[in-house]
N, C-alpha and C positions, 0 to 999 in steps of 0.2 A: 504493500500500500504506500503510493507516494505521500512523502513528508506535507503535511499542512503548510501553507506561506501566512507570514506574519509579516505585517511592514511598517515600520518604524519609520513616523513623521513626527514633524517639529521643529519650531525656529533654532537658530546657532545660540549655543549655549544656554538652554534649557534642559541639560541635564541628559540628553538622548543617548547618549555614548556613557553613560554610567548607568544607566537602564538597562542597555545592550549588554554591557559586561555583564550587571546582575543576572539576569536572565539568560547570558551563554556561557557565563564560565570562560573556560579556554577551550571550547570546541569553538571556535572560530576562523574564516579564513576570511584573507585580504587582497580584493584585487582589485580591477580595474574594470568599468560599465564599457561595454561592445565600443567600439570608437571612438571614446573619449578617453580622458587622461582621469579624471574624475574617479576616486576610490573609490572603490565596491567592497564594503563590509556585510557578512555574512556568515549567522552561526546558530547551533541549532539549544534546542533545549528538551526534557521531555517534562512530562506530564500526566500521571493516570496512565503512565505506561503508553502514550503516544509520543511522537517526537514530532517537533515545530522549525520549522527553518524561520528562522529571523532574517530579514534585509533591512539594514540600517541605510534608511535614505539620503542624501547630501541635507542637510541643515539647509530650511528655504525661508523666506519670511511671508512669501504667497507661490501661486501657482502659475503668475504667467509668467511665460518664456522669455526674459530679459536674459538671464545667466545660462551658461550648462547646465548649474546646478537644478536651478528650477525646472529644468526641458527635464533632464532625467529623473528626477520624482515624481512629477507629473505624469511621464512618459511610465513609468510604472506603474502607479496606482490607475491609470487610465485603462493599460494593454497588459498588465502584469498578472489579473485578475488573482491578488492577495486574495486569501479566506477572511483575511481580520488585519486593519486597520490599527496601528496603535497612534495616537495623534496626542504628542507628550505639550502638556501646555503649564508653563512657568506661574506657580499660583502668585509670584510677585509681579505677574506684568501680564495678567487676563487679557485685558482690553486688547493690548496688540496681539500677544499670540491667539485668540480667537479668530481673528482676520485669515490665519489660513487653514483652520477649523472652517470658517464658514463655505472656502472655496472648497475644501473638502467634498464638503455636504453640497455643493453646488453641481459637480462634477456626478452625483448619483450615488455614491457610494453610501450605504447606510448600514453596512458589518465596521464601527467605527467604536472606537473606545479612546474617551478621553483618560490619559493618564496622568493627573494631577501634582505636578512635582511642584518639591521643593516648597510645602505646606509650614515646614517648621521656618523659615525664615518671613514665609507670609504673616505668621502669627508672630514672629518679634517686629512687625512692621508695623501691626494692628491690625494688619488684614483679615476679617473673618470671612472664611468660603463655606457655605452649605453645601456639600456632594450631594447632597439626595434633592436639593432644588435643581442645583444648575443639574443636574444630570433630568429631572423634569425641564427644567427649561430647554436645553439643547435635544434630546429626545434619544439623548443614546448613554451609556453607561460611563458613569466617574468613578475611577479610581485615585483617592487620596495616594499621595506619597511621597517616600525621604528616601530615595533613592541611595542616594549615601550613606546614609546608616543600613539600607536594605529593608526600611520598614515597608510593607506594603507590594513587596514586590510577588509573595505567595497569592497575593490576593489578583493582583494583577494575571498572572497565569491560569487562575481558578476561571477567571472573565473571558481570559482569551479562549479558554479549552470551550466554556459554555457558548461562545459567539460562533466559535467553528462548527458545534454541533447544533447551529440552529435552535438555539433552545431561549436564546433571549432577540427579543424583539423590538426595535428601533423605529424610532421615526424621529430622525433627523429633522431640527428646524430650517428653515429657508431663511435668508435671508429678503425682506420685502424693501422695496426702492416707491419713491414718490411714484404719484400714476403717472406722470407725464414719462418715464424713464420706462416703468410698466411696460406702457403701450409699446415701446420701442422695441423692446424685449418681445412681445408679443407679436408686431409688425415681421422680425426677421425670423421668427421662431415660423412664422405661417409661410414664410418665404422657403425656408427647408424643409416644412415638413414633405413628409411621401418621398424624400430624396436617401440617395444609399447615406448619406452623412445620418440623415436621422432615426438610422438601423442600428448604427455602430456608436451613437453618442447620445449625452442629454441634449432636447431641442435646446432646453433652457440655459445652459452650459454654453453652447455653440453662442446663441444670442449672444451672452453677455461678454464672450470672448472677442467678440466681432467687433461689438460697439467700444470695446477696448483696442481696436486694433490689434490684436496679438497677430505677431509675425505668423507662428506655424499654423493657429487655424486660418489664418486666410489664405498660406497653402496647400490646405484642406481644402477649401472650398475652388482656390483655381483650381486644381487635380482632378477633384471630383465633379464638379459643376461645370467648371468653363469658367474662363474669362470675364464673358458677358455677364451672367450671373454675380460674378463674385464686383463687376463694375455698378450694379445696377444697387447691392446693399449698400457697398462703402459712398457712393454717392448720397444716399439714402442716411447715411449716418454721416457725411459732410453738412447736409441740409438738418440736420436734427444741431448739430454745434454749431453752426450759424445761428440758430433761432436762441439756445441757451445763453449764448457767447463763451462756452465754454469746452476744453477736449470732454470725454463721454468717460476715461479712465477715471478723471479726476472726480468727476459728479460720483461714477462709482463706487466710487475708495469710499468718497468722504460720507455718504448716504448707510453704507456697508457698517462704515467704521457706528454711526449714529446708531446703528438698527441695534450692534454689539451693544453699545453703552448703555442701550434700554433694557436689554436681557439680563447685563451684568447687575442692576441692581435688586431683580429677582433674588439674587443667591449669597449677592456680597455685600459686606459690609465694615467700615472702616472706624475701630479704637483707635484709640492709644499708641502711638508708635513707641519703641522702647529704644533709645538712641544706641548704637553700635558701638563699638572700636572702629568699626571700618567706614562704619558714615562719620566719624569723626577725622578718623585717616583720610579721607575721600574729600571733606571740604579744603584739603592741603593738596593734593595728591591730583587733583584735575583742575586746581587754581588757577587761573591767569598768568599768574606771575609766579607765585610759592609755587605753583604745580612745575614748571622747567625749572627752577633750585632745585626742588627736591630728586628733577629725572637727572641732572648733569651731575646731582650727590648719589644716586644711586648706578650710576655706571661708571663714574669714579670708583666707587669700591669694589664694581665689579670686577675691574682692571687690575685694581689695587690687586683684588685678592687672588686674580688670574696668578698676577707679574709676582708678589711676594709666596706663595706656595709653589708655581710653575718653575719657575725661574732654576731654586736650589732644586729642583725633581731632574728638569732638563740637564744640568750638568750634571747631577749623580749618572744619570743615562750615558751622555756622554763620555763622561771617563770611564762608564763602564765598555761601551763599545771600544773604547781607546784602549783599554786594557786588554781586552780578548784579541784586537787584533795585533797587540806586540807579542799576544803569547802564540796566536797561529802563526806568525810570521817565520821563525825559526825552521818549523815544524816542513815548511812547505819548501823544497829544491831548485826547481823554475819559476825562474825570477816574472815571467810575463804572467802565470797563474798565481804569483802570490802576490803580485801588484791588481791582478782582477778580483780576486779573493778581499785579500787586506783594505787597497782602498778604494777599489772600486764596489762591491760588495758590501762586506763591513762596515768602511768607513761611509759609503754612499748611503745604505739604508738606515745604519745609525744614527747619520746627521738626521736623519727626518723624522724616525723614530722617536729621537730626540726631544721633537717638539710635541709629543704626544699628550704630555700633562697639562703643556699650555690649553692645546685644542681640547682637552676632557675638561679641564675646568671650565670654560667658558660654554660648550654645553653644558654644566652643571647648572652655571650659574644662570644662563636663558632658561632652563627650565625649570629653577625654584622661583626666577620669577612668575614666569607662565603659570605654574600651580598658583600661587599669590594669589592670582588675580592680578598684579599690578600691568601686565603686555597690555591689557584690555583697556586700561587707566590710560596707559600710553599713547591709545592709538585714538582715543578722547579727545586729550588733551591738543594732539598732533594735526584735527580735523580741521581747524583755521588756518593753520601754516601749509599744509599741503594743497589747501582748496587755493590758494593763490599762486602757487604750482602748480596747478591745473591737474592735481591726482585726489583722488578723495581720502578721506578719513581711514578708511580702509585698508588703503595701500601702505600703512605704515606696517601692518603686522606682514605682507613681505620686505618692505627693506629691513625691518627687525632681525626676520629668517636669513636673511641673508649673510648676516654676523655669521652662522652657523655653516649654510652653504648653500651658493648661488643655485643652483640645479632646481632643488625642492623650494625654493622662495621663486624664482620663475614659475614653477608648477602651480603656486599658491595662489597667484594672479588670477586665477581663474575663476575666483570668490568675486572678483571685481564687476559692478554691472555693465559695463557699459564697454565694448569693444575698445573705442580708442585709449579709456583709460587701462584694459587691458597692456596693450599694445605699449603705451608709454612708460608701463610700471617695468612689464619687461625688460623693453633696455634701456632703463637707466639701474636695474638690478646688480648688474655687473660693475659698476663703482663702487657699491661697498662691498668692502675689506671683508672675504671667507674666512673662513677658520685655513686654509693652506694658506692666504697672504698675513697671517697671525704668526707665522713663522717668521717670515721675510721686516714683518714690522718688530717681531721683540728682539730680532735679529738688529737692526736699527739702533732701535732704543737701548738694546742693552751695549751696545760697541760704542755709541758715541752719547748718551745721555744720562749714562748709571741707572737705566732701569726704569726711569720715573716716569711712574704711571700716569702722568698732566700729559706728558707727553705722546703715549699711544692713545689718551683720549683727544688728544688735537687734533691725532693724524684720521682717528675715525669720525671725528664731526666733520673734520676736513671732505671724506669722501663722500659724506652725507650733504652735505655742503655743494658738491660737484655734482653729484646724482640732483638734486631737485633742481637746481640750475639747468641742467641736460633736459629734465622735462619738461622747465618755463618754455626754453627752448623750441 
């Protein structure tokens, strides 16, 4: 009996990838979606003595086709035909993450299960959420939970097992738009119906992708209808934002978003906030002003702590290669095999060897920040200075990667929405400084500056400094 599919949606960092692990353990594998570059996570669980294949989607914030990302979750949940929906939604930030909850439920699918994370930081917020309303309100099953402690995650499997057997029963809510919007929706819906599009898709779904412009259904509709057809709506929805004065995305969103904020207060309700350590951290930490002290004092010490631990590891290395290759030296007769051995060899892969504690710490140290939280703070605070750079907010967390290594920070670009911002993050990637030119720079610093850490931070704002230039550019 083939494996049940399970598919795992939800915005970027809501918790989806720690849901996954709870639920798959280490039966997990990691590749790559048919054509794209885009990871494909995939791992099974069982259950009652069945077993579940999990597919962890790319992290989207909605369903239309702007990104990769978006096209491939969509592209799933659309043609993938999952048994059960997991649609993880951040109980600190409802409002938004329902927005791709509702495209969800727009798209037809109604085997969907809200999985409610990250409940315990709701509740030191003041957040209170009803499960048992909003799961009446939206029309399909909530499951609380604190993923990272693991609470809740049995229960979540208990829903998923019941959803795949057919045994609980949904009715997903719609989302409703003012009548004039309606009618539109209904206008293009009458325009498809009886067409092969309206065999293989929601009418309602197509409509309102349409009046959105999205790229790939309207090359659904040339492919399958023609040309003429597909000229006869879009015109048809020109004449409709002429009469609003507005795009038909925009009216969307913000109508979509309104419908949320009426449902949300069905089920929630806001106390008392109980102030943090980290909303305390956080009014320094994304400051205006304090917030760049406190980033130029915390890669200060990153350096610091790189160059003062690296430093004495790299020469213990050193002289230890140094050492082994005066003792093979003796040992070996021909003089051209002990010159390739000794310094070509030895001394060649040594020297490189060499810098290995440098390159381990400074992974270390990018990802104790990353666990933090602080990269996310960063790339905050970075969203003003890059936008006049003409790169977004986002593009900081690849030049960040890139400290690490250029390869996988160009792959990373791919989170980006917008093509040319793609395109431009790309190459100006390659100006900052990898962890192999970490070599060549302590290399520098330590021959002609004693070492000092002010100094390899010069030379990496310096390249940070030439990368955004490149992209004004």
């Amino acid at each position: 009996m083939a494996m049940r599919v399970v598919a795992l949606a939800g915005n970027p960092n809501v918790g989806k990838t720690t849901i996954f692990n709870a639920l798959t353990g280490m039966r997990q594998h990691v590749g790559n979606w048919p054509g794209v570059t885009v990871e494909k996570k995939e791992g099974v669980f069982e259950h009652k003595g069945e077993r579940f294949l999990v597919v962890d989607l790319p992290g989207t914030y909605s369903l239309t086709a702007h990104s990769v990302d978006e096209l491939v979750a969509r592209n799933f949940l659309l043609n993938g035909n999952p048994d059960v929906v997991v649609d993880v939604v951040d109980a600190t930030a409802v409002l938004r993450n329902l927005y791709l909850t509702m495209e969800i439920f727009e798209m037809g699918l109604k085997n969907v299960i809200i999985a409610l994370n990250k409940v315990d930081l709701a509740e030191k917020k003041g957040i209170k959420i009803d499960p048992v309303k909003m799961s009446k309100a939206l029309g399909v099953p909530v499951v609380p939970l604190n993923a990272k402690e693991g609470a809740g995650i049995e229960e979540l499997k208990e829903k998923i097992w019941e959803m795949a057997h057919g045994m609980i029963k949904t009715n997903p809510v719609l989302p409703r738009y003012d009548p004039e919007v309606e009618r539109e929706i209904e206008h293009i819906s009458k325009c498809l119906a009886g067409t092969e599009l309206a065999d293989r898709y929601p009418l309602r779904w197509l409509a309102i992708k349409l009046l959105q412009r999205d790229d790939e259904v309207m090359k659904l509709v040339l492919r399958h209808l023609g040309e003429e057809k597909l000229k006869e709506i879009m015109t048809h929805i020109g004449e409709a934002e002429e009469r609003y004065g507005r795009a038909m995305d925009l009216i969307i969103a913000g109508q979509k978003y309104e419908f949320i904020d009426g449902l949300t207060h069905e089920f929630m309700g806001y106390g008392k906030a109980k102030e943090t350590l980290t909303d305390q951290l956080d009014r320094i930490l994304v400051h205006p002003v304090y917030g760049f002290i406190a980033m130029a004092f915390v890669f200060y010490l990153v350096f610091k702590f790189v160059f003062a631990f690296g430093m004495p590891l790299q020469g213990i290395l050193d002289d230890a290669f140094g050492r082994f290759g005066e003792w093979v030296a003796p040992h070996i007769a021909n003089e051209t095999l002990r010159g390739l051995l000794v310094d070509g060899v030895i001394g060649g892969v040594g020297s490189v060897l060499s810098f290995f504690p440098l390159v381990f710490l400074l992974f270390l140290a990018l990802s104790f920040l990353e666990d933090l939280g602080y990269m996310a703070r960063v790339a905050v605070l970075m969203e003003g200075i890059l936008r006049k750079f003409g790169l977004p907010g986002k593009a900081i967390i690849p030049l960040i990667l890139g400290l690490g290594c250029n390869v996988p920070a160009v792959m990373a670009t791919r989170t980006l929405d917008e093509e040319k911002d793609r395109l431009v993050a790309m190459f100006v990637n390659p100006f900052i400084p990898c962890s192999a030119r970490l070599s060549v720079i302590s290399f520098l610093v330590g021959a002609f500056f004693g070492g000092d850490a002010l100094v390899a931070l010069a030379i990496y704002l310096l390249a940070f400094a030439v990368a955004l230039l490149s992209a004004k550019l």
